[in-house]
C-alpha angles and dihedrals in degrees: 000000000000119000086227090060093047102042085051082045096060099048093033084062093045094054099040097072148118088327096060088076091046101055096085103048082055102043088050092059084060100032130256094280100043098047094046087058091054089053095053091049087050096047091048093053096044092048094046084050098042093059094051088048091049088044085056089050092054089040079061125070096187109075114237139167108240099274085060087052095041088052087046091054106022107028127235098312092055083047087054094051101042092051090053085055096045097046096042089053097040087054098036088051092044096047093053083046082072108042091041087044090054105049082040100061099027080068095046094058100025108024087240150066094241094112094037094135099050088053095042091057087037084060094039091060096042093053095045092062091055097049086051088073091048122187104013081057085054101056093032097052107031101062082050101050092045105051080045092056097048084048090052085043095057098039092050094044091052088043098048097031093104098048090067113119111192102221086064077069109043097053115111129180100178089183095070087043091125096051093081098048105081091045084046097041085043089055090052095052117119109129086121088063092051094089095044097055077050088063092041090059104037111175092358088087092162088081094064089078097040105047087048082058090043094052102044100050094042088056087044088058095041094048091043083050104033084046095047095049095047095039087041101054096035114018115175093012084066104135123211093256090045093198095064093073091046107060138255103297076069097049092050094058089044088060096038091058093035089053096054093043092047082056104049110045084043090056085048097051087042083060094037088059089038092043114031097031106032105236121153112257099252089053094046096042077047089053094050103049097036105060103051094048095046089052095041091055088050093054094045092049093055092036091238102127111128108181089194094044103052105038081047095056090042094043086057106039108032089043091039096052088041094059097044090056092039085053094043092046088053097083099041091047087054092049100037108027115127098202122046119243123232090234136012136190123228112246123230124193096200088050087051098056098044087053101046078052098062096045097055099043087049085051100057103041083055084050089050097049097041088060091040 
């Protein structure tokens, strides 16, 4: 198995994840066109971000998690902040993993979401274990989940391809056409996986660039065709957790790309505890699992859980901080990098600040109308 597969793998199964089976509740709030716009423009500015993270990695010959390059590039104030993003959006993804796992498999065994919980701390264990074996786990388990998931994509999408009505499709409401930007920006996530592709690849530095373009294209596909399918067959009934309407050859696919993106960011902030603050392994593996399910257990015992809301907060904060601070690390690494990359991208100022622009004014309209 090629480097180059299992490097894409890797990131592929980090940014499928928990917003996949968001995407259409909220592009149906905006209408399929619109939302599919959005998705494009989000896509764009996430690719464009994720190589000049992966060209700081390569400018940099110690291995970190992006707090540690953050702290290389932007000193201990750019560590701090970074660290804020990554571990806001690894706890807020990990937290909708459970709630999302345990609706998803209730339904599996019992057609419903009454034992949610139970299933949610079932997968949490499960997963935990697994975390607990890092980066072995990782190679080992990505190339299988997403060549399981492709298969589930393409047997759902025969199964549910007549049941498309068109009008589900040609609907637009251009006034809601942010709604759908921090779920979408959250499901195209993946900076934490960067490093470890890093790992996968080791010498062979050339990959980096590849397997970014790879991954993103192949989750673009995936969301276009996964957000047709279920607009298409159900419009305005889309629930938040869209597989749940569809029957269990979709739930299945929702807990196969969950599972190997659980796996995975939990695996990156482990090391990023382990690596960049120097905690021992078991501290930092402690750290990881304990958060999400504590918090978990606190939202479903106030029945406050909100699997939208909080995948859409986290999408926006934690990816717009990250690629601030992604935008703002680029020059210094250029300047200051010890090892040269296998590939670099030319900076622009002017490209910098529009893009800083449109990260903090997203941030704030989702922090208005979270609070609204």
């Amino acid at each position: 198995m090629s480097k180059t597969f299992i490097a894409s793998a890797a990131l592929i199964g980090t940014i499928i994840g928990a917003g996949f089976l968001g995407i259409p509740y909220v592009i149906m709030k905006a209408g399929f066109i619109p939302g599919i716009l959005i998705m494009l423009f989000v896509f764009a500015i996430m690719v464009i971000t994720k190589l000049y993270f992966g060209e700081i990695i390569l400018r940099t010959k110690t291995i970190h998690q992006e707090a540690g390059y953050a702290w290389l590039y932007l000193g201990e104030k750019g560590k701090f902040l970074m660290f804020l993003s990554m571990i806001f959006g690894i706890y807020s993804a990990l937290i909708a993993y459970l709630i999302a796992e345990g609706q998803s498999l209730s339904f599996i065994f019992f057609g419903n979401i009454d034992y949610q919980i139970q299933f949610g701390l079932a997968f949490w264990f499960v997963l935990s274990i697994l975390v607990y074996f890092g980066i072995n786990s990782l190679k080992k388990g990505e190339p299988v989940g997403v060549i399981l998931v492709f298969v589930m994509l393409i047997s759902v999408s025969v199964l549910l391809w007549n049941k498309i009505d068109a009008s589900n499709l040609t609907y637009m409401t251009w006034s809601n056409s942010f709604i759908p930007f921090g779920v979408i920006l959250f499901s195209f996530l993946g900076y934490s996986a960067l490093p470890e592709v890093r790992r996968i690849i080791g010498e062979d530095g050339k990959i980096m660039k590849k397997s970014i373009w790879i991954a993103n294209l192949v989750a673009l596909v995936c969301y276009i065709i996964f957000t047709f399918i279920v607009l298409g067959a159900k419009g305005l009934l889309t629930p938040q957790i869209a597989t749940l309407a569809l029957g269990k050859p979709f739930v299945l696919l929702g807990i196969i790309t969950m599972f190997t993106a659980y796996l995975s960011i939990s695996i990156a902030l482990t090391d990023m505890f382990a690596f960049d603050f120097r905690r021992t392994r078991t501290k930092s593996w402690l750290y990881t699992i304990s958060v999400p399910i504590l918090i978990f257990l606190s939202l479903e015992f106030f029945q406050s859980a909100d699997f939208i809301k909080i995948i859409n907060l986290g999408g926006i904060l934690s990816g717009g901080l990250a690629a601030i601070l992604i935008m703002l690390m680029v020059k210094n690494a250029k300047i200051h990098g010890k090892r040269k990359p296998e590939y670099e991208i030319p900076y622009s100022h002017i490209l910098t600040i529009i893009l800083i622009i449109i990260f903090i004014v997203a941030m704030f309209l989702e922090i208005k109308s979270f609070f609204t």
